[in-house]
VOGU-3710 file (C-alpha; in Angstrom, 3 decimals, decimal comma):
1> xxxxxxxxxx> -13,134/-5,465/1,536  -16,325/-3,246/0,857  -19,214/-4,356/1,934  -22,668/-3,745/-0,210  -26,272/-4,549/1,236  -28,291/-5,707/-1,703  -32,014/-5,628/-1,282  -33,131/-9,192/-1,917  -36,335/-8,627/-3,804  -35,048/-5,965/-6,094
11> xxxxxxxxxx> -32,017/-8,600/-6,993  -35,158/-11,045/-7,861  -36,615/-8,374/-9,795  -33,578/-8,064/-12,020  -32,898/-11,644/-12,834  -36,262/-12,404/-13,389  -36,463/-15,341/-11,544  -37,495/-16,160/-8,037  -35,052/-17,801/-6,299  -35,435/-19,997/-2,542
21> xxxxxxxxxx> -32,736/-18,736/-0,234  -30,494/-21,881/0,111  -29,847/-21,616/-3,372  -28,661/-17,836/-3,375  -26,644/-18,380/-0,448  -24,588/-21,389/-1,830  -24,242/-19,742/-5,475  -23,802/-16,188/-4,176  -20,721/-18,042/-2,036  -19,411/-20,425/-5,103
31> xxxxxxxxxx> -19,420/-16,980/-7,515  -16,295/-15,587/-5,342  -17,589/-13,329/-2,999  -18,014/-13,648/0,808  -21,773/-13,679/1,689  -22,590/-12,233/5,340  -26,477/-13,319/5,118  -29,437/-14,043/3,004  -32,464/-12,071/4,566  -34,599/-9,456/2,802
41> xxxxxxxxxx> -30,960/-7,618/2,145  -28,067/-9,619/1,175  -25,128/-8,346/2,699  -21,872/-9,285/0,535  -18,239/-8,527/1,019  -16,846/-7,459/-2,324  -13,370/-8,615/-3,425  -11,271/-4,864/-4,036  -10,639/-6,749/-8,111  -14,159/-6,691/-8,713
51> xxxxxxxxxx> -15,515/-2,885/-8,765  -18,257/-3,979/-11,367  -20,272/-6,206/-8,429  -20,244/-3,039/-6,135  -24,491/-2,367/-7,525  -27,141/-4,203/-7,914  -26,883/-4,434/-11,683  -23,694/-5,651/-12,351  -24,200/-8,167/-8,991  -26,950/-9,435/-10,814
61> xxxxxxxxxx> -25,077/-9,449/-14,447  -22,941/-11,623/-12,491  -25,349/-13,899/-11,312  -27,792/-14,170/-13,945  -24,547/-15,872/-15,698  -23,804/-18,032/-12,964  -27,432/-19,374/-12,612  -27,485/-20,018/-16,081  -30,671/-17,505/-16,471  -28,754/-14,974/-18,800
71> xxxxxxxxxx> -25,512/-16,414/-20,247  -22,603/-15,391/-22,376  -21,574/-11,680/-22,700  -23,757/-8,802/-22,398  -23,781/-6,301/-25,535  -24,687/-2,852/-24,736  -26,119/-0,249/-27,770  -24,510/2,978/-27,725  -26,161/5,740/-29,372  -25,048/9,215/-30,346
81> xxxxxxxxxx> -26,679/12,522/-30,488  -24,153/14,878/-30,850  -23,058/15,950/-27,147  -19,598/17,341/-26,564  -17,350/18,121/-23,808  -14,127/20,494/-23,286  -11,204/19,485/-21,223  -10,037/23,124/-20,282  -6,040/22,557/-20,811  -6,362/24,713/-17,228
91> xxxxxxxxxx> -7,048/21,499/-15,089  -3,823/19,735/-16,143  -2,029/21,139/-13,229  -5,074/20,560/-10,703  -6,990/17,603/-12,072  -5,869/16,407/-15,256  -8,561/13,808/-16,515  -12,176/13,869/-17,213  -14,339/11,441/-19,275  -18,575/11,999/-19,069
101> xxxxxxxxxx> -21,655/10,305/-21,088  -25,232/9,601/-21,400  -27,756/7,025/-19,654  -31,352/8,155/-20,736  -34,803/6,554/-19,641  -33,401/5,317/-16,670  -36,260/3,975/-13,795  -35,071/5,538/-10,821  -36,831/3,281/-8,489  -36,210/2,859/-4,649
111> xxxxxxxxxx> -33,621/0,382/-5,573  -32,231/2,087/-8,486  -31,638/5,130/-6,416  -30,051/2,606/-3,480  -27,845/1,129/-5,630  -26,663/3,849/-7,720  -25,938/5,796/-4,489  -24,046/2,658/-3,233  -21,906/2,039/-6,083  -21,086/6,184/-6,110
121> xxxxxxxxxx> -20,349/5,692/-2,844  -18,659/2,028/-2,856  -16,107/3,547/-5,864  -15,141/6,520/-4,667  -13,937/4,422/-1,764  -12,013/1,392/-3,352  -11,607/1,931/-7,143  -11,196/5,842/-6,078  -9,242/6,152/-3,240  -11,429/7,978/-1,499
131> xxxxxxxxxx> -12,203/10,509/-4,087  -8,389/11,394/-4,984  -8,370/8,805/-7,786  -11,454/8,892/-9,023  -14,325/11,265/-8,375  -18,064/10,814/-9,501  -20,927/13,101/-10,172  -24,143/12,338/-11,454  -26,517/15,002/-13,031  -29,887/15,599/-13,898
141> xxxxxxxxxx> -29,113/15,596/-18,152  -32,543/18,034/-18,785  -31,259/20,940/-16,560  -27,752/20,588/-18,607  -27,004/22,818/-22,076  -24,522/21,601/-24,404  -21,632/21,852/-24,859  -19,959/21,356/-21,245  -16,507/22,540/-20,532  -14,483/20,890/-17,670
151> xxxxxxxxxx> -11,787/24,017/-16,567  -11,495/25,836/-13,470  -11,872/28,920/-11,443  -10,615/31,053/-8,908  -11,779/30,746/-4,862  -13,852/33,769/-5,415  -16,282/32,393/-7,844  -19,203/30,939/-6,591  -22,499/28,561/-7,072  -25,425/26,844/-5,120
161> xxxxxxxxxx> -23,837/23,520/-3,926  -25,359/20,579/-3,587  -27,826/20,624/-0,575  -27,503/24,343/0,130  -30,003/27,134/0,283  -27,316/29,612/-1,356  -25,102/30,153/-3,075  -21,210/30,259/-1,864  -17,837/31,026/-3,069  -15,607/28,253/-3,596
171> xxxxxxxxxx> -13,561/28,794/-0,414  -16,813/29,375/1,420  -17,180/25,805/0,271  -14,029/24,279/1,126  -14,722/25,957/5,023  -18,425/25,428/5,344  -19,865/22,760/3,761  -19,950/19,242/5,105  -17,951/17,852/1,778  -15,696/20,804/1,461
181> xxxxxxxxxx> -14,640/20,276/4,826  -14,265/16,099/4,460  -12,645/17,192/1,054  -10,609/20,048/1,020  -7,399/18,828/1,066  -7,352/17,264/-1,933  -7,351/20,699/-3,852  -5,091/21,874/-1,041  -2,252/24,412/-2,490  -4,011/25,441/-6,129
191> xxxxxxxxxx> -5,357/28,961/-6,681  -7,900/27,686/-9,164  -9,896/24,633/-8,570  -11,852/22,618/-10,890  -15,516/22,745/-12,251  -17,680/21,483/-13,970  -20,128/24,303/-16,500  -22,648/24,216/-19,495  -22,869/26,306/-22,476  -25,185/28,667/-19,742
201> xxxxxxxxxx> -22,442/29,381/-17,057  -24,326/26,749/-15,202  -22,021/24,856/-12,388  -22,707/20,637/-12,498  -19,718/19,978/-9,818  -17,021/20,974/-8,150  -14,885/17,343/-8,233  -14,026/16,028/-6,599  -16,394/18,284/-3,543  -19,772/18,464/-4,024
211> xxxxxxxxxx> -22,546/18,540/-6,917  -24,586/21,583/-8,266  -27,954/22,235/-6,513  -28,609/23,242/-10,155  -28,023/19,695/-11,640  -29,446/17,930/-8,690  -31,532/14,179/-9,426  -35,057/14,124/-8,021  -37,557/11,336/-8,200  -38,577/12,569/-11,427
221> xxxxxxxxxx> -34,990/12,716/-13,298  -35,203/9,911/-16,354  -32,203/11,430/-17,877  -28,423/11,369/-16,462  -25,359/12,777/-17,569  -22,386/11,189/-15,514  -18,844/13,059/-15,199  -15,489/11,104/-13,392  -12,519/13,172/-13,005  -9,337/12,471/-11,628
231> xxxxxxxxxx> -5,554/11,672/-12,213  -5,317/8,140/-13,566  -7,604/7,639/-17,413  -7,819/4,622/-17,595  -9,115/4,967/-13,892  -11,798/7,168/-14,954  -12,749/4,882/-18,245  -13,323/1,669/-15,808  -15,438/3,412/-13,685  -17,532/5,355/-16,373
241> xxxxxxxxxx> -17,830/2,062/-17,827  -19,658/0,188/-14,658  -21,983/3,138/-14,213  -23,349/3,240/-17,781  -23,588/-1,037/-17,453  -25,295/-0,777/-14,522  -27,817/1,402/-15,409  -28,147/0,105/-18,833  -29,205/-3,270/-16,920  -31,618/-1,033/-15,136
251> xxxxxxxxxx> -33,316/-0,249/-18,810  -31,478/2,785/-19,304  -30,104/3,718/-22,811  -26,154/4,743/-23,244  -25,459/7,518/-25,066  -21,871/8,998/-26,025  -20,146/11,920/-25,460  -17,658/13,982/-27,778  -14,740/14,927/-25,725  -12,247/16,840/-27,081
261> xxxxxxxxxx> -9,299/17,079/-24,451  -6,759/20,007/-25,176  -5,160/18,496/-28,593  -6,698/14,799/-28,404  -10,486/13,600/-29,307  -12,373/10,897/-27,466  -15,768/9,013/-27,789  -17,222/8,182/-24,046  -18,349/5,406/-22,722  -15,902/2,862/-25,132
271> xxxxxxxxxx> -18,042/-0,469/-24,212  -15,598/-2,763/-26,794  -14,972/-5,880/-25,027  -11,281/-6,791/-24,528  -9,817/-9,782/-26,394  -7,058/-12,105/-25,063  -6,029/-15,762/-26,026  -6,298/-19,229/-24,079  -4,729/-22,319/-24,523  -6,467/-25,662/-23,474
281> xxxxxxxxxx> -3,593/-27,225/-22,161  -2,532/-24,058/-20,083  -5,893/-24,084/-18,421  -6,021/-27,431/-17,407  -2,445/-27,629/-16,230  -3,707/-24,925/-14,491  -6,998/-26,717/-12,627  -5,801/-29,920/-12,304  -8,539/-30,918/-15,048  -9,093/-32,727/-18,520
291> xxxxxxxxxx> -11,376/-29,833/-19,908  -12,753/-29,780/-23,475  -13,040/-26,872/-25,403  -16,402/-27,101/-25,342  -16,932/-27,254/-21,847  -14,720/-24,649/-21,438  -17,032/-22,647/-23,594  -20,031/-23,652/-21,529  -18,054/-22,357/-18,164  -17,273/-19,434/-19,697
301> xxxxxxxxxx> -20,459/-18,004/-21,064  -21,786/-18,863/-17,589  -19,035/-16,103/-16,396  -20,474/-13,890/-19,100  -17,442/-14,252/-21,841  -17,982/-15,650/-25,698  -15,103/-17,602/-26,530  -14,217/-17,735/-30,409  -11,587/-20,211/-31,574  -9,303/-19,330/-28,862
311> xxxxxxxxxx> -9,770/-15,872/-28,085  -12,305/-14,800/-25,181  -14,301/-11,847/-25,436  -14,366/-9,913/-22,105  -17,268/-7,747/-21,124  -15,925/-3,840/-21,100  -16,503/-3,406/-17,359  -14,280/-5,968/-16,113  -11,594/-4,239/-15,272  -9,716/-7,031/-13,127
321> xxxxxxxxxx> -9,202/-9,524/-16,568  -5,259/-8,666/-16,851  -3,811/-12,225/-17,651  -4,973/-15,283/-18,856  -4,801/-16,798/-15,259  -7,911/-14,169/-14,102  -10,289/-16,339/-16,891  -9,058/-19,486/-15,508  -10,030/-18,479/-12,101  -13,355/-17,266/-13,720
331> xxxxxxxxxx> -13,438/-20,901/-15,106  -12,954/-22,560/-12,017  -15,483/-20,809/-10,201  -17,930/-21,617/-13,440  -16,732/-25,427/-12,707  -17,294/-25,358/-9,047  -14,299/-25,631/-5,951  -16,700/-27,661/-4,530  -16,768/-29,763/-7,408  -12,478/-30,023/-7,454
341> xxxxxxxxxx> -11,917/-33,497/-6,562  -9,091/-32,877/-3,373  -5,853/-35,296/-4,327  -3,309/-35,718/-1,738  0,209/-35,822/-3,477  1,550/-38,630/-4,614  5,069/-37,730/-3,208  6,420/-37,624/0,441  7,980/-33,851/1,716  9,282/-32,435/4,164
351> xxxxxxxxxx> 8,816/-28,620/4,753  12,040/-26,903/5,457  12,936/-23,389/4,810  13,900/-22,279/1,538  17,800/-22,704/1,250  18,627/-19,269/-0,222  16,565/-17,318/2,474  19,026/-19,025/4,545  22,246/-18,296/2,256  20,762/-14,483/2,496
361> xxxxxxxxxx> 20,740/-14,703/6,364  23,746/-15,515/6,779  25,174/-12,807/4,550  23,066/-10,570/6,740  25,317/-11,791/9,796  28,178/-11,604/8,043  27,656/-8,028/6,965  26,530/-6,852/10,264  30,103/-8,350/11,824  31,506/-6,332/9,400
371> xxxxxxxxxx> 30,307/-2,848/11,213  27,770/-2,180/8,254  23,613/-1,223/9,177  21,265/-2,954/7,412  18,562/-0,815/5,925  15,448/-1,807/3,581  14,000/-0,073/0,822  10,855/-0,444/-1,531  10,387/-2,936/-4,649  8,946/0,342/-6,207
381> xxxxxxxxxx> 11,413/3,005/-6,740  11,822/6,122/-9,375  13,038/5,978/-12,853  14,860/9,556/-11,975  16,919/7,389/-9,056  18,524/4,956/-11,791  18,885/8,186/-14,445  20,921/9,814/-11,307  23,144/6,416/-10,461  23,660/6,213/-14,449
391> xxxxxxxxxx> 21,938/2,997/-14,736  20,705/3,059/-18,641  18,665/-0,368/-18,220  15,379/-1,563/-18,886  12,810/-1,314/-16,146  9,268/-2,465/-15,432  7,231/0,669/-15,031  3,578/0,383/-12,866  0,705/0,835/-14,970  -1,213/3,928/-13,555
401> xxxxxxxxxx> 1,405/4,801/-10,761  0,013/6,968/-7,994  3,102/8,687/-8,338  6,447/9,459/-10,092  8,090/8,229/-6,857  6,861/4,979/-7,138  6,309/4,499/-10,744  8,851/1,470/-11,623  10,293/-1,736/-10,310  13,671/-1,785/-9,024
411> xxxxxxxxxx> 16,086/-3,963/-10,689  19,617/-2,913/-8,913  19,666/-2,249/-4,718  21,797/0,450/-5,485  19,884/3,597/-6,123  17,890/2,889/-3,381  20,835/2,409/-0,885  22,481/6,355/-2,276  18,804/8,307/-1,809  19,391/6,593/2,067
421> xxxxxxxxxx> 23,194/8,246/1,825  21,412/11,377/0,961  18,742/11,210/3,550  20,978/11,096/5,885  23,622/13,853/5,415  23,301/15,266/8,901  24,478/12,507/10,651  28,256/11,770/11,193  29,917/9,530/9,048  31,236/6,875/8,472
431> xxxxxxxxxx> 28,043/5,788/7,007  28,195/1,979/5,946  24,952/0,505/5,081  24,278/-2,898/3,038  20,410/-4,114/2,180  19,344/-7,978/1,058  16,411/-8,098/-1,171  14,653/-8,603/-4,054  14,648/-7,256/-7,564  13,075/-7,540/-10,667
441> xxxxxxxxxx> 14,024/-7,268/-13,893  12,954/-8,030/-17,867  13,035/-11,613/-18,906  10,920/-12,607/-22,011  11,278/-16,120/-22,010  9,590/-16,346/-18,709  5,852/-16,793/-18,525  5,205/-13,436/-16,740  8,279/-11,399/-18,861  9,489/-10,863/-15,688
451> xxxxxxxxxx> 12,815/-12,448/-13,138  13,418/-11,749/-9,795  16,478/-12,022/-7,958  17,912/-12,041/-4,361  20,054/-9,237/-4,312  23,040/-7,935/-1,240  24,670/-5,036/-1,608  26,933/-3,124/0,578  27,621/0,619/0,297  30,553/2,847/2,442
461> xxxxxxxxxx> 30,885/6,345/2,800  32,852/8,367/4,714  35,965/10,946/3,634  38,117/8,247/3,300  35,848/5,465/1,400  37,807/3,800/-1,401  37,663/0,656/-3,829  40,088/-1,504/-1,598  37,597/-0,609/1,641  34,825/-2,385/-0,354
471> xxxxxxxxxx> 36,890/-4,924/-1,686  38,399/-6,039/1,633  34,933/-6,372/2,722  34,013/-8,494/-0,129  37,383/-10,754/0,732  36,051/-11,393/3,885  32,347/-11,965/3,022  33,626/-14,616/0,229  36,140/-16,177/2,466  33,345/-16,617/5,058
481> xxxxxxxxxx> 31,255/-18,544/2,417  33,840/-20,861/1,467  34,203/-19,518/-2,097  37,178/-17,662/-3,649  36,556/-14,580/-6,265  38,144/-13,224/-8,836  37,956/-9,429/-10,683  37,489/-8,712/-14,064  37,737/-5,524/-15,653  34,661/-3,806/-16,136
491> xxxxxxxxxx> 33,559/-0,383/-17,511  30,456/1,165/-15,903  29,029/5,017/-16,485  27,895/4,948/-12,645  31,910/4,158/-11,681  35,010/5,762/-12,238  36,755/4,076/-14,900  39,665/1,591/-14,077  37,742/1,625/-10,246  35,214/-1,598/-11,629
501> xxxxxxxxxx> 35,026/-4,608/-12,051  32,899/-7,881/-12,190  32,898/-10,033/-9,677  33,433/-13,410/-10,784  32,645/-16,898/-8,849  32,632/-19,734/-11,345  30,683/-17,347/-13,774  29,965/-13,385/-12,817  28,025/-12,833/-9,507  27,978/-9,038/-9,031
511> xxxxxxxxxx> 29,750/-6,051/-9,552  31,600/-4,080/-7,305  33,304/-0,262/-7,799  33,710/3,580/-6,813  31,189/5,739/-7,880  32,105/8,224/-9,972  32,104/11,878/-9,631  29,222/12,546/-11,858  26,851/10,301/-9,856  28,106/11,563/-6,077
521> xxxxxxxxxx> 26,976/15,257/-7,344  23,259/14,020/-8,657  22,993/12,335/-5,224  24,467/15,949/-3,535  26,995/13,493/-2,060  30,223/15,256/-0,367  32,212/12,114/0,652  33,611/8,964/-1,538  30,972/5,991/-1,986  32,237/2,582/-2,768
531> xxxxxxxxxx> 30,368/-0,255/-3,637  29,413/-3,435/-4,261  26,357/-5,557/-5,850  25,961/-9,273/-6,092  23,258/-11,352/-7,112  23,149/-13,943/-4,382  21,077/-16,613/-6,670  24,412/-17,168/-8,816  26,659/-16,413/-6,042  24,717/-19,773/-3,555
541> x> 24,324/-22,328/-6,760
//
């Protein structure tokens, strides 16, 4: 977890209020964070879900709520003067993303400078990935002509970096400076690389490397202009979103930014608070408590929401609100743990493993007697390895995936199990390989839309691999269990026809088959593959 160092007095300073130590310490604890010390800096360790308590300001948005100085949610004025910004469609093969705005008649006081460096420095770290995600640059808005255009240029173009008494070319940069060298390989392998320029030719940034000397904030900069590149928006829109906050609860003044990227139009910083819907009953089923609605209110303006009716109004810059469970935790922090009278169950247990991790185990056994490796792939798989096995079903794609590799859930072991096959042409065959694991598919009548289901599947291939291999295997794994099967006819794109069927135990269980022709070639598959899937939930009950 990140840790920030808050200086004490400057916290004070913000919430207006001067506060004895004990009193900090306990509500600084109770809020959700883990406090280090209270001395004349507060160091605090930072939950990674909470990027808007990573400065000063939004620490003490935070706590102003919880102390009942400053309740219920914070509105922020954004004003508009005309500025615009370029997205040069040039960056959409280096950097794709950029979003920018405003803050003017900021105080940059020692602490305002500490912090804002901190936060830079705190989000480029978690929320950024260290820079690859997210990037930051903050600019001096006076030495700035609009319009700005973000675009790139070649390694041979140069400017004054940040710090420097010169100026450089861009691979100069990447070899000589301190950042270029810490940074380099993230723009490792493009001929162009991304900038930063006014209306003037004048260079803010090189993201995600190093600043402009040009641009640069000195002790006498009231006026900032804030860019955040990078490869994920919404990303970029969260982090925008705490910077303009926090230095609007500085005294700054937000203003917006035209951006008009390639064929689309946007209007930075977008401070609309989000909107979701409670239910009374769900959040006390939830605590353990007999809440009214209006002390639910009362919690929740303390946690700087407005609830209306039954729909909470979440301040813009929490970016961690994604279900209505993250407000009841915010409402149980508002109520107090301390205050959550402990209950020892009324009933009598006795721990003992979970019965179908022991049904999977043995299935594990069983398929290692029968000669096959086990192997173990990742929940999060591609879509292209399911478009390859011919499995047309929904999946559960990742909001913001890192990448394309890892951009959905899996819902069949399958896939998985023939990129292994593939992996592993040059060794000798026969390769026979089953996995045990979990999956995940669609289910809207569950509370989170989502099922998941203990999965085996076994997989042979070798010159020779053929339905009745698989099925034997199956034969004996049933037999083993004490169960008896049956087939059923089944017609499936990612098997050759009259080669499937269902696998049926007192209802279907799994499906089991040889893969067809189509789907061996996608996977660049020389040998046979046969197959089978069974869902060891319906297969155990």
């Amino acid at each position: 977890m990140p840790l920030i160092t808050i200086d004490k007095q400057d916290l004070l300073e913000l919430l207006g209020e001067s506060i004895p130590d004990d009193v900090l310490a306990h509500n600084i604890s109770m809020m959700g964070t883990d406090l280090r010390e209270v001395a004349d800096e507060i160091d605090v360790e930072i939950f990674p879900d909470r990027p808007d308590l990573l400065s000063t300001e939004g620490f003490a948005m935070a706590l102003e709520g919880y102390l009942s100085i400053r309740t219920g949610l914070p509105t922020f004025t954004v004003h508009n003067e005309g500025h615009t910004a370029y997205i040069d469609e040039k960056v959409a093969k280096v950097r794709p993303y950029a979003v920018c705005a405003i803050v003017k008649d900021v105080s940059l006081s020692d602490g305002a400078v500490k912090s804002l460096m901190q936060v830079q420095e705190k989000l480029h770290i978690t929320h950024g990935r260290n820079r690859k995600k997210v990037a930051i640059g903050v600019h001096d808005l006076e030495k700035i002509a609009f319009p700005v255009t973000y675009t790139t240029r070649p390694k041979e173009f140069s400017f004054v970096p940040l710090e420097w008494y010169t100026e450089l070319t861009i691979e100069e940069i990447l070899h000589k400076h301190k950042k270029g060298i810490e940074y380099a390989h993230l723009l490792e392998g493009f001929s162009e690389y991304p900038l930063w320029i006014d209306s003037k030719g004048t260079v803010l940034s090189m993201p995600p490397i190093i600043n402009s000397e040009d641009t640069k904030v000195t002790e006498n900069t009231n006026h900032l202009f804030l860019d955040v590149t990078g490869y994920s928006r919404k990303a970029l829109e969260q982090a925008l979103t705490i910077l303009v906050c926090s230095l609007a609860r500085r005294g700054g003044n937000i203003y917006s930014v035209q951006v008009f990227d390639r064929e689309k139009e946007f209007w930075y910083p977008d401070l609309t608070p989000q909107k979701m819907d409670v239910d009374l009953e769900y959040i006390n089923r939830w605590l353990g408590l007999n809440l009214s609605w209006d002390e639910v209110k009362a919690f929740l303006k303390r946690m700087r929401y407005e609830l209306s009716g039954h729909t909470v109004r979440i301040p813009a810059y929490r970016a961690d609100i994604l279900h209505p469970v993250d407000i009841i935790e915010d409402i149980a922090k508002a109520y107090g743990y301390d205050n959550i009278e402990e209950v020892i169950p009324e009933i009598s247990t006795i721990g003992e493993e979970n019965p179908l991790e022991v049904f999977s185990r043995k299935i594990g056994h069983l398929m290692a007697g029968f000669g096959l490796l086990e192997v173990k792939n990742y929940y999060l798989t591609s879509k292209e390895f399911f478009e390859r096995t011919r499995i047309n079903e929904e999946l559960i794609h990742v909001e913001n995936a890192v990448t394309q590799e890892y951009s959905v859930l899996r819902s069949w072991l399958l896939p998985e199990m023939l990129y292994t096959l593939q992996s592993n042409k040059h060794y000798e065959y026969p390769q026979n390989i089953y996995e045990i694991g979990e999956v995940i598919t669609p289910d809207e009548t569950a509370p989170e839309r989502t099922r998941e289901e203990m999965h085996a599947a076994a997989v042979i291939c070798h010159p020779k691999a053929s339905f009745t291999e698989a099925k034997e295997i199956l034969k004996a794994l049933v037999a083993n269990l004490g169960k008896e099967f049956q087939l059923e006819y089944k017609d499936h794109p990612a098997f050759i026809p009259k080669r499937c069927g269902s696998v049926m135990v007192k209802g279907e269980v799994g499906i089991i088959g040889e893969l067809h022709p189509e789907v061996l070639t996608s996977w660049d598959l020389e040998n046979p593959v046969a197959c089978f899937e069974l869902d060891l939930g319906k297969l155990f009950n």
